[in-house]
C-alpha positions as CSV (number, residue, x, y, z in Angstrom):
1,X,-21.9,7.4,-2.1
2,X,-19.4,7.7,-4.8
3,X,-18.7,4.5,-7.3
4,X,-15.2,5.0,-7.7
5,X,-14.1,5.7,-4.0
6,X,-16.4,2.5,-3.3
7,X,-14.1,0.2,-5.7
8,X,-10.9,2.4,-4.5
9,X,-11.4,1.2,-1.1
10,X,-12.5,-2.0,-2.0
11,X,-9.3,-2.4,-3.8
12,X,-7.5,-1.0,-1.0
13,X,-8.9,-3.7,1.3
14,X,-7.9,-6.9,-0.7
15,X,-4.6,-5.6,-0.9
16,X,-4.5,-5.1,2.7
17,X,-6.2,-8.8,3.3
18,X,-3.5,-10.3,0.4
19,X,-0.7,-8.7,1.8
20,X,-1.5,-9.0,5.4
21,X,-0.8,-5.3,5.7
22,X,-1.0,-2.7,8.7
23,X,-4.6,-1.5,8.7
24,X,-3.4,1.8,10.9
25,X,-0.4,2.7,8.3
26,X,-3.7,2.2,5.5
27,X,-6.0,4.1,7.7
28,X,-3.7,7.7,8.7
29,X,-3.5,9.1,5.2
30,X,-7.7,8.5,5.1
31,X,-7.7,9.9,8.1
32,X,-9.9,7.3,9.6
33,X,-9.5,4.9,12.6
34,X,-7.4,1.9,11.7
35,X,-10.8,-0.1,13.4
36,X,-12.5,0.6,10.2
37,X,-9.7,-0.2,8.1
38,X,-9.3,-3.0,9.8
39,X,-13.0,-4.2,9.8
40,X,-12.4,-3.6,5.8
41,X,-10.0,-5.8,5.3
42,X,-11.7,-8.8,7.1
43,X,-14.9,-8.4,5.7
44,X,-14.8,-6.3,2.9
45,X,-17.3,-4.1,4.5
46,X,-17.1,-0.4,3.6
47,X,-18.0,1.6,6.9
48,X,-20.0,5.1,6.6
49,X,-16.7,6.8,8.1
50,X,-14.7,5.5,5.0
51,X,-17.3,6.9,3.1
52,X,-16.8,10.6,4.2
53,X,-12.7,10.1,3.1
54,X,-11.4,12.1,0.4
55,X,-11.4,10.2,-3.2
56,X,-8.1,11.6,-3.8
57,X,-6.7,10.5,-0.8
58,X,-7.9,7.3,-1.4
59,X,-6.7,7.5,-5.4
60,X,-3.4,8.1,-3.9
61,X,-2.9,5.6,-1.3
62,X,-4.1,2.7,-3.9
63,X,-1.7,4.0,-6.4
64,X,1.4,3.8,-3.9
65,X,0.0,0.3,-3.3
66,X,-0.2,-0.9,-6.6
67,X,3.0,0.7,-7.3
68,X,4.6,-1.5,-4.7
69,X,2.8,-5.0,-5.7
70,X,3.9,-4.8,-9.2
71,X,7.7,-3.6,-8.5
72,X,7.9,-6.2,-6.0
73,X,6.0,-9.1,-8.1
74,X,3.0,-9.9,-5.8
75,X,5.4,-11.2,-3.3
76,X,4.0,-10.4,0.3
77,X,7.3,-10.1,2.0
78,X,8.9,-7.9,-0.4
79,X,5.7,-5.6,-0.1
80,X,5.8,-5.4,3.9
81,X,9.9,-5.1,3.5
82,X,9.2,-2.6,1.1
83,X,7.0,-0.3,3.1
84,X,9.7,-0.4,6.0
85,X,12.4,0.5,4.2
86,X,14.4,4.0,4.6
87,X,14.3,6.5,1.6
88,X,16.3,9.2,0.9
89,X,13.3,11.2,-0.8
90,X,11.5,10.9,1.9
91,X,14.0,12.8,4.5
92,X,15.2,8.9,5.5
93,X,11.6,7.8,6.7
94,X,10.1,4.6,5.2
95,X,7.1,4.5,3.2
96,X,5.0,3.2,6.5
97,X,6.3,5.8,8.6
98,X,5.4,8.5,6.2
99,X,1.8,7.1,6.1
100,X,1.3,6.9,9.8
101,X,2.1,10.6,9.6
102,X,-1.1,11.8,8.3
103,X,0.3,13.3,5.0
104,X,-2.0,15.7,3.0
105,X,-2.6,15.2,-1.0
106,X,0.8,16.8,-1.7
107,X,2.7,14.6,0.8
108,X,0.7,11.3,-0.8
109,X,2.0,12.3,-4.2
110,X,5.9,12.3,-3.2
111,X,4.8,8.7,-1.2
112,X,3.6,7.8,-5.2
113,X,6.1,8.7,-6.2
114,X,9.2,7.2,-4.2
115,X,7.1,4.0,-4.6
116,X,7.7,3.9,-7.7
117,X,11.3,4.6,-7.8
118,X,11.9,2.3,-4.6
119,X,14.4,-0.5,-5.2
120,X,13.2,-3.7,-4.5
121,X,15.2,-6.8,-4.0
122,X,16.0,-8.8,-7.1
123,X,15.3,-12.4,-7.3
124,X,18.6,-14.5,-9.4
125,X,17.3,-17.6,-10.7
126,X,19.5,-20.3,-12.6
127,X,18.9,-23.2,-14.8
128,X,20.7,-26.3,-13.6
129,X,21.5,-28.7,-16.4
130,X,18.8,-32.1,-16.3
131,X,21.2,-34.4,-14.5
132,X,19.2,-37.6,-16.3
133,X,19.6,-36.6,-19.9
């Protein structure tokens, strides 16, 4: 039992719980039944099965997930929107879609890498002048 792959998928589970995220589109690139994934996001419980999944793997899908919650600002909606949106870099597949294809390590790193270059939604906010002063 490695350290870091323990805090990588515990990491990987709270964003899956905060986000309310697909546990199958989590589980394909660990190559793991989305049962377990699933079991990990509700109780935080790290299965043996998750335990046998490659720390790179792992590395990779946490850094595409990170990648999205700070481009879109923690916001749920813009994650999950996000994830099912078409790129170009990715032969017009969404993020999801490429997960749920089983990539290897090389097909995780483009993943990283369009989700960092994704664009996201901008939020315009104005200041209204204090109608009491």
């Amino acid at each position: 039992m490695s350290a870091p792959l323990l805090r990588t998928l515990d990491e990987i589970g709270r964003l899956g719980l905060t986000h309310a995220l697909d546990p199958a589109q989590l589980a394909a690139p660990l190559g793991v039944d989305p049962i377990d994934v699933g079991k990990l996001i509700d109780t935080g419980r790290v299965s043996d099965t998750l335990l046998m999944t490659s720390e790179a793997a792992a590395a990779y899908l946490l850094g595409i997930l990170v990648r999205l919650e700070v481009r879109c600002r923690g916001d749920s909606i813009a994650i999950r929107a996000a994830l099912d949106r078409p790129s170009p870099d990715l032969a017009g597949l969404s993020i999801a879609q490429a997960l749920l294809a089983r990539p290897d390590i090389a097909g995780l790193a483009v993943i990283h890498e369009v989700a960092g270059t994704l664009p996201v939604p901008r939020v315009r906010m104005w200041r209204v002048a204090d109608t009491y002063s």
